[in-house]
N, CA, C, O and CB atoms as a CASP TS submission, in Angstrom:
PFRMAT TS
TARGET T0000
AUTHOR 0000-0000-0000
METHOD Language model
MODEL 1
PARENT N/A
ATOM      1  N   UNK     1       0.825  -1.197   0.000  1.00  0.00           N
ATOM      2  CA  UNK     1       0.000   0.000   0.000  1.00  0.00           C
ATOM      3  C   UNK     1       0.865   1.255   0.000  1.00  0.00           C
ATOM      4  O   UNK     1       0.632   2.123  -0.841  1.00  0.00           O
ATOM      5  CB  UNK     1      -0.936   0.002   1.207  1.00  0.00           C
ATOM      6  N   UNK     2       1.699   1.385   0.751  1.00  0.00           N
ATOM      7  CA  UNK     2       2.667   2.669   0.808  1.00  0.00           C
ATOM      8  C   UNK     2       3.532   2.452  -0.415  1.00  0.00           C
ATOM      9  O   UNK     2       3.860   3.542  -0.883  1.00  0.00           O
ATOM     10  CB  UNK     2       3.657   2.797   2.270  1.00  0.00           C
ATOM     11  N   UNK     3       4.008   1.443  -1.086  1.00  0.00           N
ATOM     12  CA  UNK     3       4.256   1.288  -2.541  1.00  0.00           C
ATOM     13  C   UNK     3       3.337   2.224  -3.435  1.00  0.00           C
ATOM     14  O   UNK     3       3.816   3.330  -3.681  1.00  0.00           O
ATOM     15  CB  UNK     3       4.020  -0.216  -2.937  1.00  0.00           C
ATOM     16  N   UNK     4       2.221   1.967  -3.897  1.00  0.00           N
ATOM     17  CA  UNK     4       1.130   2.599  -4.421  1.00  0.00           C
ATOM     18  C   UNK     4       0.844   4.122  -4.136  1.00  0.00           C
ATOM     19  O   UNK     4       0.528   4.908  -5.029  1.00  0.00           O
ATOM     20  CB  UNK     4       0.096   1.868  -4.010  1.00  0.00           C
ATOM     21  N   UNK     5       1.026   4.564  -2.425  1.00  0.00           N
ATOM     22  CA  UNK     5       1.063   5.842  -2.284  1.00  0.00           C
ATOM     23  C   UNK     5       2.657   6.424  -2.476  1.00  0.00           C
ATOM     24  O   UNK     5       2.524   7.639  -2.617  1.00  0.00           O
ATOM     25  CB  UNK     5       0.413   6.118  -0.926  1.00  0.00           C
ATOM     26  N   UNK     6       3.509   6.220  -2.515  1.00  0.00           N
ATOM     27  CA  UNK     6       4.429   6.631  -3.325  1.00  0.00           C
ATOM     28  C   UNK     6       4.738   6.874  -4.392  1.00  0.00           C
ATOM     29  O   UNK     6       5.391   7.889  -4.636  1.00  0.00           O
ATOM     30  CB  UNK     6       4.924   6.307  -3.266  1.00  0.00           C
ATOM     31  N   UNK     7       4.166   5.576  -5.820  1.00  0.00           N
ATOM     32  CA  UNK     7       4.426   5.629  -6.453  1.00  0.00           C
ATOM     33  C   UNK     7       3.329   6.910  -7.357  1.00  0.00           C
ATOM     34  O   UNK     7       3.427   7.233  -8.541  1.00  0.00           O
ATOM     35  CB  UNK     7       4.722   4.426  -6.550  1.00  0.00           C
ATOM     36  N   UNK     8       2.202   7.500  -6.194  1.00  0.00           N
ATOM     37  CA  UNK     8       1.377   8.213  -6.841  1.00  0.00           C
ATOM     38  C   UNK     8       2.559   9.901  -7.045  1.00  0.00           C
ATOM     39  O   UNK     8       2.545  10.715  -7.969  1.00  0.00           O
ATOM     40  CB  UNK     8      -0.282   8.250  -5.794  1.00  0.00           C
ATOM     41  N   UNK     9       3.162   9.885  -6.175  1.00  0.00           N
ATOM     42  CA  UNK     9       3.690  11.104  -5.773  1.00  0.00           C
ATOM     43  C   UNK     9       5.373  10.802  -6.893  1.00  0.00           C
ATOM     44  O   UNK     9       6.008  11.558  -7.628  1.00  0.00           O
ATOM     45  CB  UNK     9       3.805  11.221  -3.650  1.00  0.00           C
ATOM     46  N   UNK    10       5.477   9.957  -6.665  1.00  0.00           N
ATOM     47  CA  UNK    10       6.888  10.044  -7.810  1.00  0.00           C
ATOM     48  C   UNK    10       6.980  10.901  -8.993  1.00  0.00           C
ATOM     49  O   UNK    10       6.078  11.473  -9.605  1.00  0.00           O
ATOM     50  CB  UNK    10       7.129   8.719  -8.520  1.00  0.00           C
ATOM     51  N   UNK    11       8.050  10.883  -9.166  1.00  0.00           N
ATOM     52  CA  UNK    11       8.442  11.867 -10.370  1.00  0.00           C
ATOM     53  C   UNK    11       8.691  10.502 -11.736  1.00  0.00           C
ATOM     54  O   UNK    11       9.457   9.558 -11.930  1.00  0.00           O
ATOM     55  CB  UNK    11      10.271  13.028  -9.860  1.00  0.00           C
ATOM     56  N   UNK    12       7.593  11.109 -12.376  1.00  0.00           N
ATOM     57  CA  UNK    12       7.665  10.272 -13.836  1.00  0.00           C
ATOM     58  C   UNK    12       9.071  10.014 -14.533  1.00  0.00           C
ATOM     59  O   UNK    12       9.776  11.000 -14.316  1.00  0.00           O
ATOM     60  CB  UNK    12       6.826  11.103 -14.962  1.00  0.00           C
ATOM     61  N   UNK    13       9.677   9.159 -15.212  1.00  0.00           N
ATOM     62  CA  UNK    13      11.100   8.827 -15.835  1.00  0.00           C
ATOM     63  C   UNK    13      10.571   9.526 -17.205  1.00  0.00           C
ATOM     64  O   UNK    13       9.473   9.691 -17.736  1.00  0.00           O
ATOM     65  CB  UNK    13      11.676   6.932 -15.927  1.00  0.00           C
ATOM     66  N   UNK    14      11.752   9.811 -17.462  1.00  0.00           N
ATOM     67  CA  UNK    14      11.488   9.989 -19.019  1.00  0.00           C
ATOM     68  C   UNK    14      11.166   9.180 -20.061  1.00  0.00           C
ATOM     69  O   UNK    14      10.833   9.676 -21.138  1.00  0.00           O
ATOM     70  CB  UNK    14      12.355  10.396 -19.497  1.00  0.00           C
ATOM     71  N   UNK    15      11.221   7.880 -19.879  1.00  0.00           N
ATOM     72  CA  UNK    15      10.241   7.078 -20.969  1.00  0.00           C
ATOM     73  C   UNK    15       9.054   7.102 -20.425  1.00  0.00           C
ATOM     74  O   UNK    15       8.193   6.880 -21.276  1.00  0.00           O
ATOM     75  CB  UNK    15      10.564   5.545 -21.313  1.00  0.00           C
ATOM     76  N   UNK    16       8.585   7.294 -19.258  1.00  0.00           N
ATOM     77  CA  UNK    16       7.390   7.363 -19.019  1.00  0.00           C
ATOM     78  C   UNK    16       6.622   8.642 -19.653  1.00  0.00           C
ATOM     79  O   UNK    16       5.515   8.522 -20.178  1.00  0.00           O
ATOM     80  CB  UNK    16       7.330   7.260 -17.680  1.00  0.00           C
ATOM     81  N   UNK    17       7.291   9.842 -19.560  1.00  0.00           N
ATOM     82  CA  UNK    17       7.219  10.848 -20.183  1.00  0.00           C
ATOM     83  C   UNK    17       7.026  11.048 -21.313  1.00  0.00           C
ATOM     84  O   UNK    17       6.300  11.950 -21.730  1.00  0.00           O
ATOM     85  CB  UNK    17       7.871  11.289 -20.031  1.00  0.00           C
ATOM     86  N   UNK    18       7.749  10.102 -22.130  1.00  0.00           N
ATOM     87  CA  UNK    18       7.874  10.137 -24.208  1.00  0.00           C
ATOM     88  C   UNK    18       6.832   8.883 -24.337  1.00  0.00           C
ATOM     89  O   UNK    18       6.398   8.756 -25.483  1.00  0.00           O
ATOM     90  CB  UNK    18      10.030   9.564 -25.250  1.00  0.00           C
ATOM     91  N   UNK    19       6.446   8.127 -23.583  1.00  0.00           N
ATOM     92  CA  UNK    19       5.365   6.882 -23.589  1.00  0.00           C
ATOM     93  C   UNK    19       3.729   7.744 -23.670  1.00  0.00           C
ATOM     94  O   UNK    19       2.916   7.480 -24.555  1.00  0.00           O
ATOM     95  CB  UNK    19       5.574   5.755 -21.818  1.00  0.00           C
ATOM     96  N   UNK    20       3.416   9.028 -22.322  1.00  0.00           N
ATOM     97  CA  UNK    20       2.335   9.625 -22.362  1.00  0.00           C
ATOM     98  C   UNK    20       2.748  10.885 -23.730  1.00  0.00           C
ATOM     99  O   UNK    20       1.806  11.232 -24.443  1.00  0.00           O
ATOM    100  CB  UNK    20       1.945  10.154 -20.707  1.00  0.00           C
ATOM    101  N   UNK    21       3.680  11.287 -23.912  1.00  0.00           N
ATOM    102  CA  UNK    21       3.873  12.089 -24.925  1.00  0.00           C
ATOM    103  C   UNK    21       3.590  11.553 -26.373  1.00  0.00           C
ATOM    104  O   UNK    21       3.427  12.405 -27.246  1.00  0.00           O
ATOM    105  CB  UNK    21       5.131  12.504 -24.790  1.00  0.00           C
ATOM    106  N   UNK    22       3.518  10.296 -26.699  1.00  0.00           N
ATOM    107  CA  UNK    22       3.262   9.586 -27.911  1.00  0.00           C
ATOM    108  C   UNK    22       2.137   9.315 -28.354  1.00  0.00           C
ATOM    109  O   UNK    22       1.569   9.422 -29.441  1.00  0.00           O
ATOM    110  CB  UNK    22       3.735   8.601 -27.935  1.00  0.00           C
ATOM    111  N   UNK    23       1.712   8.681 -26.641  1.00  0.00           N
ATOM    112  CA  UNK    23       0.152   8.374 -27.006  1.00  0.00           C
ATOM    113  C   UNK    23      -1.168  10.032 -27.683  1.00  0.00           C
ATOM    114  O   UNK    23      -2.087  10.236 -28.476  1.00  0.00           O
ATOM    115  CB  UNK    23      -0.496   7.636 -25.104  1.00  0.00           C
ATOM    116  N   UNK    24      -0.282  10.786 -26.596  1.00  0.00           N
ATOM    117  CA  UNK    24      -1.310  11.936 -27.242  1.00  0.00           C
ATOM    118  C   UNK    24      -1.118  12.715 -28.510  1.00  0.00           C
ATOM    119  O   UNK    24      -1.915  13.498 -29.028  1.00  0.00           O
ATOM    120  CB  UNK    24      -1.442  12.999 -26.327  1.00  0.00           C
ATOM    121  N   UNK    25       0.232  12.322 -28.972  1.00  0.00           N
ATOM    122  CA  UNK    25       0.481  12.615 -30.198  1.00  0.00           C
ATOM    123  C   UNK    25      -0.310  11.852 -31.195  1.00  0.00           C
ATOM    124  O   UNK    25      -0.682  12.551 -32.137  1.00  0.00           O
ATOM    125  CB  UNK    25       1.766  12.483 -30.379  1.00  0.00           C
ATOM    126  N   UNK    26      -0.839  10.007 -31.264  1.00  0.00           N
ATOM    127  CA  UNK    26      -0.967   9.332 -31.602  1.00  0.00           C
ATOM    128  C   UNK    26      -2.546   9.844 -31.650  1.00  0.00           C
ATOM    129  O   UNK    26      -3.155   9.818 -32.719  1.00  0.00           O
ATOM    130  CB  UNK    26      -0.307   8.364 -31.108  1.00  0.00           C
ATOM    131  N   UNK    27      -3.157  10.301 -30.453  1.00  0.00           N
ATOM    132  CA  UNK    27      -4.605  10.811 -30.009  1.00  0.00           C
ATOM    133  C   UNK    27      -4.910  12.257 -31.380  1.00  0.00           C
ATOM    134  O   UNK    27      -5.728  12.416 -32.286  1.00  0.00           O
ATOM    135  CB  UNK    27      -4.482  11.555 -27.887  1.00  0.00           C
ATOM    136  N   UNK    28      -3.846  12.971 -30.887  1.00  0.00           N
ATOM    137  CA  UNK    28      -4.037  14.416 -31.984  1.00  0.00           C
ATOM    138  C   UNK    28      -3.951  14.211 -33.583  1.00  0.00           C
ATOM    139  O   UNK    28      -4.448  14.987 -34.399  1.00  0.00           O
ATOM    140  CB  UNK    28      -2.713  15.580 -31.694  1.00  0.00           C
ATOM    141  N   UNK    29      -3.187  12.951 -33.915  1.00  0.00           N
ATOM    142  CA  UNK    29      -3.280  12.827 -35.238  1.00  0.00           C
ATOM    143  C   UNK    29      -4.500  12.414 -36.021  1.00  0.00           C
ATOM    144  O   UNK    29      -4.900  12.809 -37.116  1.00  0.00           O
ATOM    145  CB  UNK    29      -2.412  12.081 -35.500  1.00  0.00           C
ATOM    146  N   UNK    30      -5.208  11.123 -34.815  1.00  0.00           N
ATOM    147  CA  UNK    30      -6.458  10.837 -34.727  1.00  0.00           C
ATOM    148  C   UNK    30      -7.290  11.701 -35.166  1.00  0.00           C
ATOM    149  O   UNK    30      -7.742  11.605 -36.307  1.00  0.00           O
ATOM    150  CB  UNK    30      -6.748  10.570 -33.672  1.00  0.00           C
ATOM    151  N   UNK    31      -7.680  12.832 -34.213  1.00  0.00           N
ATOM    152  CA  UNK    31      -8.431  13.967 -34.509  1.00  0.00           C
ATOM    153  C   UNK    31      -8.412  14.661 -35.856  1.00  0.00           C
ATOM    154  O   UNK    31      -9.407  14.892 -36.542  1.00  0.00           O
ATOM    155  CB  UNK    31      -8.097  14.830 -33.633  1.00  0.00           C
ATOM    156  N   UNK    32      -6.671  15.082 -36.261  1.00  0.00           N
ATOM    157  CA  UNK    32      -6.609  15.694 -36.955  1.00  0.00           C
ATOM    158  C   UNK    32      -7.154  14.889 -38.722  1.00  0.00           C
ATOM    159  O   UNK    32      -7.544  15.528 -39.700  1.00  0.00           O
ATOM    160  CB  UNK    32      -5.323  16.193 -36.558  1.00  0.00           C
ATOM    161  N   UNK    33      -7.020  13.608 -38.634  1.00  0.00           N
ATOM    162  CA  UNK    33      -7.793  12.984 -39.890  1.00  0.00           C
ATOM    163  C   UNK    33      -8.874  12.978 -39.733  1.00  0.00           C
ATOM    164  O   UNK    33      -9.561  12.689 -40.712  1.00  0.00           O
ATOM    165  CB  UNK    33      -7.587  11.770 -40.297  1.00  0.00           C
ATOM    166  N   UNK    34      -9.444  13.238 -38.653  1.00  0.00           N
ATOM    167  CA  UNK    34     -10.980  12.652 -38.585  1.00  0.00           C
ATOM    168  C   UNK    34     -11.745  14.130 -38.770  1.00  0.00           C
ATOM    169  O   UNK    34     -12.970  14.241 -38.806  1.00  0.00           O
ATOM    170  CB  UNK    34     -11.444  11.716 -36.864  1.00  0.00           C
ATOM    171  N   UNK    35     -10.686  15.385 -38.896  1.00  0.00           N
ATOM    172  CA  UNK    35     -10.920  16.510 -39.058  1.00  0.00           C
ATOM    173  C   UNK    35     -10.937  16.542 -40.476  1.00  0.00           C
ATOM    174  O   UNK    35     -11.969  16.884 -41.051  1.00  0.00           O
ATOM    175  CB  UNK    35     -10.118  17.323 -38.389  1.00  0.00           C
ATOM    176  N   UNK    36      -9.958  16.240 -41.084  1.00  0.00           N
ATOM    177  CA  UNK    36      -9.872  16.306 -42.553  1.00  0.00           C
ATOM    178  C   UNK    36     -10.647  15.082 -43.511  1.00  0.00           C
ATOM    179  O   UNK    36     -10.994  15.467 -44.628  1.00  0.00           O
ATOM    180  CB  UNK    36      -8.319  16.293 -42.839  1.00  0.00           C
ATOM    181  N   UNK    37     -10.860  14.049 -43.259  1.00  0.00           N
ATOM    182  CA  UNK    37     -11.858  13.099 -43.323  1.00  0.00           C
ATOM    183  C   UNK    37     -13.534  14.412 -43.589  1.00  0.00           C
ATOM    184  O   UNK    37     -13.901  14.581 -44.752  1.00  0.00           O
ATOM    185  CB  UNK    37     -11.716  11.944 -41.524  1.00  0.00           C
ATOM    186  N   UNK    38     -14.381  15.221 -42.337  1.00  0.00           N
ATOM    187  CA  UNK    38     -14.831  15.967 -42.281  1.00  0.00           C
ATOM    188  C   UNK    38     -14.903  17.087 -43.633  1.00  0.00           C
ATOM    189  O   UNK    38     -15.953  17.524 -44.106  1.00  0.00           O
ATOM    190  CB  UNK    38     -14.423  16.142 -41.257  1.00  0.00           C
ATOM    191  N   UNK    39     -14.156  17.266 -43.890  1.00  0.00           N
ATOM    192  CA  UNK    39     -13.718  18.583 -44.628  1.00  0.00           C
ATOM    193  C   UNK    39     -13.812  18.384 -45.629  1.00  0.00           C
ATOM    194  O   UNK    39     -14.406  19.158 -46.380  1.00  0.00           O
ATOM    195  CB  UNK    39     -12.565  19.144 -44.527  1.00  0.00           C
ATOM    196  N   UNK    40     -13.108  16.959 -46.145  1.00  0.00           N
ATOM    197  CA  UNK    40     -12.893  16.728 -47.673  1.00  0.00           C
ATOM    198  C   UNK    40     -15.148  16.692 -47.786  1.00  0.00           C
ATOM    199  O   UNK    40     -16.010  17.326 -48.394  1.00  0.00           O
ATOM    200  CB  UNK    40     -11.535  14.595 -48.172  1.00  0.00           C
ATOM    201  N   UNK    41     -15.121  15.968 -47.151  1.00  0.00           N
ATOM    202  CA  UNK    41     -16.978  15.295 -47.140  1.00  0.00           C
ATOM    203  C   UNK    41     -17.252  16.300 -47.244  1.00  0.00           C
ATOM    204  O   UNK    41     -17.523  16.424 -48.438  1.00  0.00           O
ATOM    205  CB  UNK    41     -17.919  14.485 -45.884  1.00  0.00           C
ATOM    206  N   UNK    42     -17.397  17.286 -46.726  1.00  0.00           N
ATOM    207  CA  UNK    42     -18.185  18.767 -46.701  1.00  0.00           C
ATOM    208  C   UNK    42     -17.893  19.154 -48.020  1.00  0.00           C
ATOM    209  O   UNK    42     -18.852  19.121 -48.792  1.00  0.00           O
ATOM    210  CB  UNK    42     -17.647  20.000 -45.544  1.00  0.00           C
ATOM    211  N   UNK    43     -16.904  19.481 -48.432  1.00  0.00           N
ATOM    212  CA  UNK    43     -16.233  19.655 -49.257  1.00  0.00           C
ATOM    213  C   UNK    43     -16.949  19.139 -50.836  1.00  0.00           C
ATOM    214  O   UNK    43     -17.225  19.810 -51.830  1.00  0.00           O
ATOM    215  CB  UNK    43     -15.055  19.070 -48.743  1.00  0.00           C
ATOM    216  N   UNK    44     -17.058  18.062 -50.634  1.00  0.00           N
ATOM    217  CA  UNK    44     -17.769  17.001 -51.473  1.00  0.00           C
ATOM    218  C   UNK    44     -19.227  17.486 -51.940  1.00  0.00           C
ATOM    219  O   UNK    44     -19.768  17.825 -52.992  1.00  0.00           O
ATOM    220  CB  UNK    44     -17.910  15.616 -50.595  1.00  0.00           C
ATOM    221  N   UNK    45     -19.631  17.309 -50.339  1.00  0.00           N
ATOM    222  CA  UNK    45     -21.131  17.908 -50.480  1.00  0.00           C
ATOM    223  C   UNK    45     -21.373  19.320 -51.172  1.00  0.00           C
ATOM    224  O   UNK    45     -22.320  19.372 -51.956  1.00  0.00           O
ATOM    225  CB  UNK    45     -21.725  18.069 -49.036  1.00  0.00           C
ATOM    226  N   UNK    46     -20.671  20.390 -50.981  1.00  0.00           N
ATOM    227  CA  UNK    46     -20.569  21.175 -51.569  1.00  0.00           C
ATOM    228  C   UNK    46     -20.372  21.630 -52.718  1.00  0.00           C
ATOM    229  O   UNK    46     -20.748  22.696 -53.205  1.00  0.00           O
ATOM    230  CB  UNK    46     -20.248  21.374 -51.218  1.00  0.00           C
ATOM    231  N   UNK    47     -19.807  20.855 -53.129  1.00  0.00           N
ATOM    232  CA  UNK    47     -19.310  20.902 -54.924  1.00  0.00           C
ATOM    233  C   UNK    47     -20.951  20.085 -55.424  1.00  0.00           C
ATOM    234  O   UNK    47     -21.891  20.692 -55.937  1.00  0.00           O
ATOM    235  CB  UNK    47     -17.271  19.510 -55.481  1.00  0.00           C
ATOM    236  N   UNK    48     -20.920  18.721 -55.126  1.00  0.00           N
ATOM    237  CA  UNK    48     -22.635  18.253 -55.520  1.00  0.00           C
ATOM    238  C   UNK    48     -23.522  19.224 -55.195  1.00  0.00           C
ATOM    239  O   UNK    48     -24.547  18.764 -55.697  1.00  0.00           O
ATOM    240  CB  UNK    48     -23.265  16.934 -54.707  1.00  0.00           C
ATOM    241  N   UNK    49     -23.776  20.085 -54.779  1.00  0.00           N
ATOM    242  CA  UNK    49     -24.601  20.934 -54.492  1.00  0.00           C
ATOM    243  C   UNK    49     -24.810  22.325 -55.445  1.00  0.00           C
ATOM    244  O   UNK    49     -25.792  22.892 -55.922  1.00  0.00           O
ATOM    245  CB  UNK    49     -24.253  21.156 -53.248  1.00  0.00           C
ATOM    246  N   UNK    50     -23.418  22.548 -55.458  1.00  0.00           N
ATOM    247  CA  UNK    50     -23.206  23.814 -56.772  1.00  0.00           C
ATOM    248  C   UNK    50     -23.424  23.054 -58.108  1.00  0.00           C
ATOM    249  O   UNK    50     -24.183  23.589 -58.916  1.00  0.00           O
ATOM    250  CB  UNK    50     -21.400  24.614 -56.862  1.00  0.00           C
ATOM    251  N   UNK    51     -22.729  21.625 -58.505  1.00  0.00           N
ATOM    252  CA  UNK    51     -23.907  21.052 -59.654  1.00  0.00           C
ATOM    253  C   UNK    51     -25.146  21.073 -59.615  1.00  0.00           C
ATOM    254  O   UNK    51     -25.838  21.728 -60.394  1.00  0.00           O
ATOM    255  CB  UNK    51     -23.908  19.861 -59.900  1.00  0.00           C
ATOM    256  N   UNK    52     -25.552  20.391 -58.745  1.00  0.00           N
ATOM    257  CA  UNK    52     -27.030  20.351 -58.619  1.00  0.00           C
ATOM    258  C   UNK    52     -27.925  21.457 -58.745  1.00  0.00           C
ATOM    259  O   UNK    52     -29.006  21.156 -59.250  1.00  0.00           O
ATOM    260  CB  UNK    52     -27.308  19.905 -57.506  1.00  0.00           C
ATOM    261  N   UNK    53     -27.722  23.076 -58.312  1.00  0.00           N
ATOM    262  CA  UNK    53     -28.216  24.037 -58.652  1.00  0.00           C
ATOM    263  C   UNK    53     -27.782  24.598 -59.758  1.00  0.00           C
ATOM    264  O   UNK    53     -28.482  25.489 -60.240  1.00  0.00           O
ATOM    265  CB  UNK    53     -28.223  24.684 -57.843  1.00  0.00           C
ATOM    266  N   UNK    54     -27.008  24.364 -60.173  1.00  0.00           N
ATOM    267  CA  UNK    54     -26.463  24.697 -61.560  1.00  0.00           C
ATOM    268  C   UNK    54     -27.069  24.044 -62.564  1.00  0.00           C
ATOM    269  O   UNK    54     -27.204  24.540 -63.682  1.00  0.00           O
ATOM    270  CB  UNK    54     -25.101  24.431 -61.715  1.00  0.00           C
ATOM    271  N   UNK    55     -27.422  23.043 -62.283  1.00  0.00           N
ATOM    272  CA  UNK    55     -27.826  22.310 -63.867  1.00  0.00           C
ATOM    273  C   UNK    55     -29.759  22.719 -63.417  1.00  0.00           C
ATOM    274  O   UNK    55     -30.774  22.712 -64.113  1.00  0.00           O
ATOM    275  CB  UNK    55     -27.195  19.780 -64.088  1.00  0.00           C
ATOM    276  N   UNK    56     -29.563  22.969 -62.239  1.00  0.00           N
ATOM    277  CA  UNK    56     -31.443  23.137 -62.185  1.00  0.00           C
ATOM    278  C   UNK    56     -31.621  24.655 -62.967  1.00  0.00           C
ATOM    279  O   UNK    56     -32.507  24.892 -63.788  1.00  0.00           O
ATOM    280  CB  UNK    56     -32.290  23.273 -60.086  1.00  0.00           C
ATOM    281  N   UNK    57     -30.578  25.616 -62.522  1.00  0.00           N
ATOM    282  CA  UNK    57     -31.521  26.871 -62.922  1.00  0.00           C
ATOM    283  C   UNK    57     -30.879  26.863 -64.244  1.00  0.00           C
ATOM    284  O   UNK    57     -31.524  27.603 -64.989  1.00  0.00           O
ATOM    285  CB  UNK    57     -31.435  28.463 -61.969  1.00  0.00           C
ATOM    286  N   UNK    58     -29.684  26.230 -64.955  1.00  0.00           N
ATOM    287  CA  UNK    58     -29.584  25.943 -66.529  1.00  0.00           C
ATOM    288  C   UNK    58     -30.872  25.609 -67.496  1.00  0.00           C
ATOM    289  O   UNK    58     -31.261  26.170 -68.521  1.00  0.00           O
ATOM    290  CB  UNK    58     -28.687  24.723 -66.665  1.00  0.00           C
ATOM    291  N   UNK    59     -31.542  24.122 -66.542  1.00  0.00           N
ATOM    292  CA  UNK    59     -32.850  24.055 -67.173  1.00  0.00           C
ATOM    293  C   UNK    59     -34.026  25.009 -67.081  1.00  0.00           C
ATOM    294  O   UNK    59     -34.780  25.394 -67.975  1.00  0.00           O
ATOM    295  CB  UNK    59     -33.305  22.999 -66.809  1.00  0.00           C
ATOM    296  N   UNK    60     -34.004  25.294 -65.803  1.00  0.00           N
ATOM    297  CA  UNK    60     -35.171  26.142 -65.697  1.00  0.00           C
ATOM    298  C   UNK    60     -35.099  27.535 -66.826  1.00  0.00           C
ATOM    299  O   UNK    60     -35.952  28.073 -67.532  1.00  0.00           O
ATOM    300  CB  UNK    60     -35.228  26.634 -64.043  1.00  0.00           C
ATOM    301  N   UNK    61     -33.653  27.785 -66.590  1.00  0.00           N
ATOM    302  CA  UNK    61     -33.577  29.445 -68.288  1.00  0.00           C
ATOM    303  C   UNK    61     -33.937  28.549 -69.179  1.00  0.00           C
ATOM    304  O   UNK    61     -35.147  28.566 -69.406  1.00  0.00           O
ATOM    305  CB  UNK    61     -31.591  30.477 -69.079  1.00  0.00           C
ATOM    306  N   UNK    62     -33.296  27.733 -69.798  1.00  0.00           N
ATOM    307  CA  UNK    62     -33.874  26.932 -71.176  1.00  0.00           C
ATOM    308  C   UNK    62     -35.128  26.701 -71.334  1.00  0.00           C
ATOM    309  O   UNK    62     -35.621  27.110 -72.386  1.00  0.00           O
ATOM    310  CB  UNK    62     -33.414  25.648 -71.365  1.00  0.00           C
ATOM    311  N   UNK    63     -36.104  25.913 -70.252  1.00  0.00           N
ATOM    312  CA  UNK    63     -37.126  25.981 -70.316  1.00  0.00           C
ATOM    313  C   UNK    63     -38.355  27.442 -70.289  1.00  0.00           C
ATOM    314  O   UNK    63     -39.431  27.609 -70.862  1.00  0.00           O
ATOM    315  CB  UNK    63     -37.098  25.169 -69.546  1.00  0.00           C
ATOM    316  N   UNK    64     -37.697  28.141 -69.509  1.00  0.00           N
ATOM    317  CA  UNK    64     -38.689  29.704 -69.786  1.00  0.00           C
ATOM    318  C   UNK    64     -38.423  30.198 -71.320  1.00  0.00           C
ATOM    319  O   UNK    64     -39.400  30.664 -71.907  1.00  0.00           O
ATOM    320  CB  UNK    64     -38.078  31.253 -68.586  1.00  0.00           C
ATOM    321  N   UNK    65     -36.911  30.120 -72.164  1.00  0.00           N
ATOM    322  CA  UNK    65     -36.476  30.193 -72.971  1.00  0.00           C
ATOM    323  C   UNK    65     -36.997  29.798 -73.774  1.00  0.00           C
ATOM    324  O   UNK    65     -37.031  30.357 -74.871  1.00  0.00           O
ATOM    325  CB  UNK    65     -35.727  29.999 -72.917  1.00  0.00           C
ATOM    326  N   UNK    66     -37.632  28.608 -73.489  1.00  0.00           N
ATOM    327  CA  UNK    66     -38.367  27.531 -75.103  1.00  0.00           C
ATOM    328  C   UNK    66     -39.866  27.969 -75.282  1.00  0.00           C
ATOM    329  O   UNK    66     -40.412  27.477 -76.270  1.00  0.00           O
ATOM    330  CB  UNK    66     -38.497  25.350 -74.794  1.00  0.00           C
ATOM    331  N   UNK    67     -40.539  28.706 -74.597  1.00  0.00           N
ATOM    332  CA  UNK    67     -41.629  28.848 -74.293  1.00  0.00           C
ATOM    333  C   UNK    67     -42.399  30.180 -75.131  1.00  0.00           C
ATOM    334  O   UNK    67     -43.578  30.454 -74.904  1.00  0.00           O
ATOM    335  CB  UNK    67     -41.525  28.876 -72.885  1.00  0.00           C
TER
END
């Protein structure tokens, strides 16, 4: 038990240090694709969207046009 409460108060080693330093590096890269993953999709959606109104009000002039 006084093992355990010591080892709460110890001073971390430096691989322990570059071990929690990796993982959250490993965590932020995570994010950062799952950010850009996000973006490109939006991205995506957005471009289908400027077709999609584009070819509607193309038809719609042609059609007032033919009339």
């Amino acid at each position: 038990m006084l093992k355990l409460f010591a080892s709460i108060f110890r001073k971390p080693t430096a691989v322990m240090l570059a071990r929690l330093e990796l993982e959250e590096a490993q965590r932020s890269l995570l994010q950062a694709k799952s950010a850009a993953e996000y973006a490109r999709r939006l991205s995506e959606y957005h471009q289908d969207r400027l077709r999609r109104l584009t070819a509607f009000l193309k038809a719609a002039h042609t059609e007032k046009n033919s009339k």
